[in-house]
N, C-alpha and C positions, 0 to 999 in steps of 0.2 A: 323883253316883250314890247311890242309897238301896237297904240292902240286908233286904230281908224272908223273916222268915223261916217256912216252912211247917211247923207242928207245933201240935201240943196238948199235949204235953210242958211241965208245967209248971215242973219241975225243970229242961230242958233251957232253956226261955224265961229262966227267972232269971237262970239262971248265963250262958247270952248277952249278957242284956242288963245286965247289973253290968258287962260288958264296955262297953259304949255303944255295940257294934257293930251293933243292930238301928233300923230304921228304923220298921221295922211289922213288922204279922204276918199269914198266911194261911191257911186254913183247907180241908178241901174233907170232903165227908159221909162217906171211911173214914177219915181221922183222929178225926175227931166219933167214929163208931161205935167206932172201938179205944178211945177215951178211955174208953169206960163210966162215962161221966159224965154227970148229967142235962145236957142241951142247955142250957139258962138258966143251970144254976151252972157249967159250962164256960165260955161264952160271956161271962159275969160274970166269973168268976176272967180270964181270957183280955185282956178288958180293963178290968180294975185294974190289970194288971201292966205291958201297954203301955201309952205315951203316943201312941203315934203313931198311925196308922190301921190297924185290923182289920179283913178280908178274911173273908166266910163266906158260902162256896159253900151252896146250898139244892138241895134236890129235889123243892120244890112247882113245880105245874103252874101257879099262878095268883097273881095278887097277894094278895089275901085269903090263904092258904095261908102265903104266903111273912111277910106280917108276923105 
C-alpha cells in the first residue's frame, strides 16, 4: 500500500516525510490558490522535496494550456 499525501503545506510535507511515511504527493487548484505561491516555484519546491511521484490537478481546457 502507498500512502499520498494531499497538501501544499510545505512545513506540513517535510515533517511527514522525515517521517518516511509519504509515498507521493497531490495536489488539486484550491490548495495551489491557498498556497499563494507562484504556480512554478510551488510546484518546484513541491518536488524537490518529494521523491516519489507528484499529482497536479489543472484547470486548462486544452493540452497546449495544460503544459
Amino acid at each position: 500500500m502507498q500512502f499520498f499525501l494531499d497538501s501544499t503545506d510545505l512545513e506540513e510535507i517535510k515533517r511527514l516525510n522525515s517521517l518516511g511515511i509519504i509515498d507521493g504527493l497531490t495536489t488539486n487548484p484550491s490548495l495551489i490558490y491557498k498556497s499563494k505561491t507562484p504556480f512554478e516555484l510551488l510546484i518546484k519546491n513541491l518536488c524537490d522535496e518529494i521523491l516519489g511521484p507528484v499529482s497536479v490537478e489543472t484547470v486548462a481546457e486544452n493540452s497546449k494550456q495544460m503544459i
